[in-house]
N, C-alpha and C positions, 0 to 999 in steps of 0.2 A: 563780556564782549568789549573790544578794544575798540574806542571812537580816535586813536590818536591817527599821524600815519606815519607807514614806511615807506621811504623810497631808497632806491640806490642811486650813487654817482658816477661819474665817470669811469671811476677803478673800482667797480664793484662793491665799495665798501656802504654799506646801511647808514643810512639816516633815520631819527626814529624822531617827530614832533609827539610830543605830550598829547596826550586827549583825556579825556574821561572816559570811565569803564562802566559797564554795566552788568553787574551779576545775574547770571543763568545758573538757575537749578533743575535739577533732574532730581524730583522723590520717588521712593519706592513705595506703594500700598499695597497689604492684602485685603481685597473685598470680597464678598461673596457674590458667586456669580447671580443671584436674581437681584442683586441691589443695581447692575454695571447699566442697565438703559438709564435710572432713575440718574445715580452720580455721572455720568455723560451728558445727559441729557443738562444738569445744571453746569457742570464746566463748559458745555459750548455756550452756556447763557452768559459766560463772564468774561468771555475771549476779550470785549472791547471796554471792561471795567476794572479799575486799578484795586487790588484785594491786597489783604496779609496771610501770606502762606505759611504755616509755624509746620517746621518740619519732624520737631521734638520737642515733646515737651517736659522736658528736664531744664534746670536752672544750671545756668554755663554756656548753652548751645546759643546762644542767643545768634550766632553767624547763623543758623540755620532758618532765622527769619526772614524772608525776603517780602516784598513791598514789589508788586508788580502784577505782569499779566500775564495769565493761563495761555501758553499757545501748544501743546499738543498734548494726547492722553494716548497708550499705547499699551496691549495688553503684550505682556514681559513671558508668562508663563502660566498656563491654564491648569490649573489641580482641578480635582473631583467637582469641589463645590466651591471656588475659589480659583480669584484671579492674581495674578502677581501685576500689578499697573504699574505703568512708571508715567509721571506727571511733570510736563517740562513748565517751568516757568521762569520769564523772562524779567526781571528786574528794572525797578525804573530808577536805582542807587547804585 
């Protein structure tokens, strides 16, 4: 997320001030579907608490760590016994 701003001037042409940015992640899980009240039920606990969300855990991805807060859960794709979730979180770096 972009905290800078843009504006245009007189002849259209863009102005851009610097800001700080804020990384947003989107992860993919697969869960099974009798765990999904239980892990819901604790991500809505953390909507308003600053966590470390490790996206992978292999040595290298280290971009994949983010430092922020839970703000939505959304089931992706429903299998037999099993959910495809995707887990937005919003970055406080």
């Amino acid at each position: 997320m972009f905290f800078g701003k843009k504006k245009r001037d007189d002849w259209g042409n863009w102005d851009v001030e610097e800001g700080d940015v804020s990384k947003r992640q989107s992860l993919k899980v697969i869960i099974k579907k009798a765990d999904w009240q239980k892990i819901y039920r604790r991500l809505m606990s953390l909507t308003s608490i600053p966590c470390a969300y490790i996206g992978v855990a292999e040595i290298g991805y280290e971009p994949m760590v983010q430092y922020g807060y839970f703000t939505d859960a959304t089931i992706e794709v429903s299998y037999p016994t099993e959910y495809l979730l995707s887990i937005e979180i919003e970055g406080l770096t």
